[in-house]
N, C-alpha and C positions, 0 to 999 in steps of 0.2 A: 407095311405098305411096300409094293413095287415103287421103284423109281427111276426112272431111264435120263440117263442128262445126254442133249443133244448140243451142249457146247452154247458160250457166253450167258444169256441168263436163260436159256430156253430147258425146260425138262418136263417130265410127263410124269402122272402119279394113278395107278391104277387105283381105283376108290369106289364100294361100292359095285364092284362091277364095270365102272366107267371109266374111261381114258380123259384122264383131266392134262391139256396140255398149256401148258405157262409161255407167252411169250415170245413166239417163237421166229426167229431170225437163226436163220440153219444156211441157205444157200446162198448169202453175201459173208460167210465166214468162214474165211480160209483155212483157220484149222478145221471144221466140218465137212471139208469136200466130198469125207465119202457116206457121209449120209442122202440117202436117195430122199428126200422131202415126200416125193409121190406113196412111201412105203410106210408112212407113217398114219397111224390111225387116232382120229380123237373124238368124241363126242361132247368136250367144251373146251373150248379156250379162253382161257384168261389174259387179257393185254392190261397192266400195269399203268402205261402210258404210251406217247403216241411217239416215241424218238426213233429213227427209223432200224436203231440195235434190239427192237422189241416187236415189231410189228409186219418186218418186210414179206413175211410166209403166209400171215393171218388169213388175206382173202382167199389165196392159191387153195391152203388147205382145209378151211371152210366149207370151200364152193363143193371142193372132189368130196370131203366126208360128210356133210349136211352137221357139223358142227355149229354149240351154241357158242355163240361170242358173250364174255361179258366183259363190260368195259364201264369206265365212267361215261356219263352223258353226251359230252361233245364226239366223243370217238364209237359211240352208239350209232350217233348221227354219221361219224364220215362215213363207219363200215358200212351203213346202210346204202350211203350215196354210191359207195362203190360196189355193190351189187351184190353184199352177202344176203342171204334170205333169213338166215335165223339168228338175231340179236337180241341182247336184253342190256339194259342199261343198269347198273352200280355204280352208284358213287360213295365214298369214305363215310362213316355211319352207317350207312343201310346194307341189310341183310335179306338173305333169302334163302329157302328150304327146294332145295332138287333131289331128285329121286335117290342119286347117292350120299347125300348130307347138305348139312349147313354150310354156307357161304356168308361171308361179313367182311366187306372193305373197308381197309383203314389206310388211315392218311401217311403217305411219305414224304419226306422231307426232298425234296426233288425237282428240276424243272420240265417241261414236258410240252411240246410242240409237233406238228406233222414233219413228216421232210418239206414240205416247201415254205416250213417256218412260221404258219399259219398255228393258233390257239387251239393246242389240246385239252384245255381242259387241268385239274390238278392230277398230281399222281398219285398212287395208293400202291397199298400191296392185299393179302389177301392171306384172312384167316378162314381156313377149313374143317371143319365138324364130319367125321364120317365114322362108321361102325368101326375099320378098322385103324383107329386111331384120326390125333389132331396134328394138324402142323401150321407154321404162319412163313408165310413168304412174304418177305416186306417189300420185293420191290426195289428198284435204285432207290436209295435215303441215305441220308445222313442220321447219324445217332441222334435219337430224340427220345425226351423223358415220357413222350406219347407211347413209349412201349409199353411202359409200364402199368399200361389197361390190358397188354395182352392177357395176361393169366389172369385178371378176375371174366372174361369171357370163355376158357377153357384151359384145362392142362393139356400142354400140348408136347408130343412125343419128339420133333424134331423141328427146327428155323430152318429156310436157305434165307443165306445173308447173302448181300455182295462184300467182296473181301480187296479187289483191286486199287480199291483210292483212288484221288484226284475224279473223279464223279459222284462216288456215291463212298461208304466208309471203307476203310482196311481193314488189316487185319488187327488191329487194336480194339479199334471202335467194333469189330463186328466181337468181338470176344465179350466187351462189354453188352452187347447186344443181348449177346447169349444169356447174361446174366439178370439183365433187364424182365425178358421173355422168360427165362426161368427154364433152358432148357440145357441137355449137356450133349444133343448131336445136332451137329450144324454140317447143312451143304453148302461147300462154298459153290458163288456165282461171279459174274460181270467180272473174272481178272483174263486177263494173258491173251484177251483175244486181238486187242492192239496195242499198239507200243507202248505207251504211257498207262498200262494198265496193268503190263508185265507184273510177275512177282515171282520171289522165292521160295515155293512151294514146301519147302522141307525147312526150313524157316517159319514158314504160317504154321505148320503143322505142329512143330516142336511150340509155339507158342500157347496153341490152342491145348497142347499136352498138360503141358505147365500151369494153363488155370485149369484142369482139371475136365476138359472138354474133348468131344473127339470131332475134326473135322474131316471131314467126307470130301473128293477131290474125283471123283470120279472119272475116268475115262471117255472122251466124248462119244457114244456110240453105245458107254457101258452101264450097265442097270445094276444097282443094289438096293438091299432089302432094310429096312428100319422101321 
């Protein structure tokens, strides 16, 4: 699978033919400044949850590519209020079949609210089924023994974790993550985009070595293949 990371948890996964994009908060992150948002193309987006480090681009580039939104319930609803045209609702258990694969939200461990503080709803992440292979994005979470469903729903070829700490795990918990899920290439997400999220990149890296794993750190802008 193609996979282009556009910085903190946002990345895109060609699948099927289609431009699946995760997430995506590109033009309030200052290490992303030179990502042009307008040049980006998607035909679904997945929002995790409603915290404004995941959401802030959703409508912008929605509206310009007639992308699907899917989200849990409540944030179905806000996207709608806020003028996107094409929505579909998932929430944590439920699954569904699109023209590139299977789709199935699963529950993360996480809090989850609008920017103006108002009930998003719970958070999830998001395992994917497509011809050319599987992957699970969990989402901001904390480590939970709820991964451990990942692999009876599919072998999956590669995780992105978040690896930052102090919101969602580090780089301990996300290694165990790995192990949980059963996988041994992991993209990391959600570090170094603000201060108390910073990390040691050659540090994570040599750790993720060590259990026998390889972590993916990609270059904000930059796409690799797995």
């Amino acid at each position: 699978m193609d996979i282009t990371y556009y910085g903190h948890s946002c990345f895109l996964v060609v699948a099927g033919g289609k431009r699946l994009l995760f997430d995506p908060f590109i033009s309030g992150n200052e290490l992303a400044t030179h990502i042009d948002i307008e040049a980006i193309q998607a035909d679904y987006i997945f929002v995790s949850h409603g915290h404004f480090d995941h959401i802030l681009n959703v409508v912008a580039i929605a509206n310009r590519t007639g992308a699907l939104v899917l989200a849990g319930w409540e944030l179905y609803n806000y996207f709608g209020a806020q003028g996107v045209k094409n929505v579909h609702p998932i929430n944590p258990g439920g699954q569904f079949t699109f023209d590139f694969g299977t789709v199935k939200a699963v529950i993360a461990q996480h809090s989850s609210s609008l920017p103006d503080g108002s009930y998003a709803g719970v958070a999830s992440g998001f395992l994917v089924q497509a011809k050319e292979g599987n992957f699970y994005y969990s989402g901001d979470t904390a480590l939970t023994l709820d991964m451990t469903l990942i692999p009876q729903w599919a072998d999956l070829d590669f995780a992105v974790l978040p690896i930052g700490d102090v919101l969602t795990m580090g780089v301990d918990e996300a290694i165990q993550a790995a192990a949980l899920v059963k996988v041994k290439q992991v993209i990391g997400v959600h570090y170094d985009t603000f201060e108390f999220i910073k990390i040691d990149k050659a540090d994570a890296m040599q750790k993720f070595e060590k259990a026998g794993l390889a972590l993916h750190l990609p270059a904000i802008g930059a796409s690799i293949v797995l």
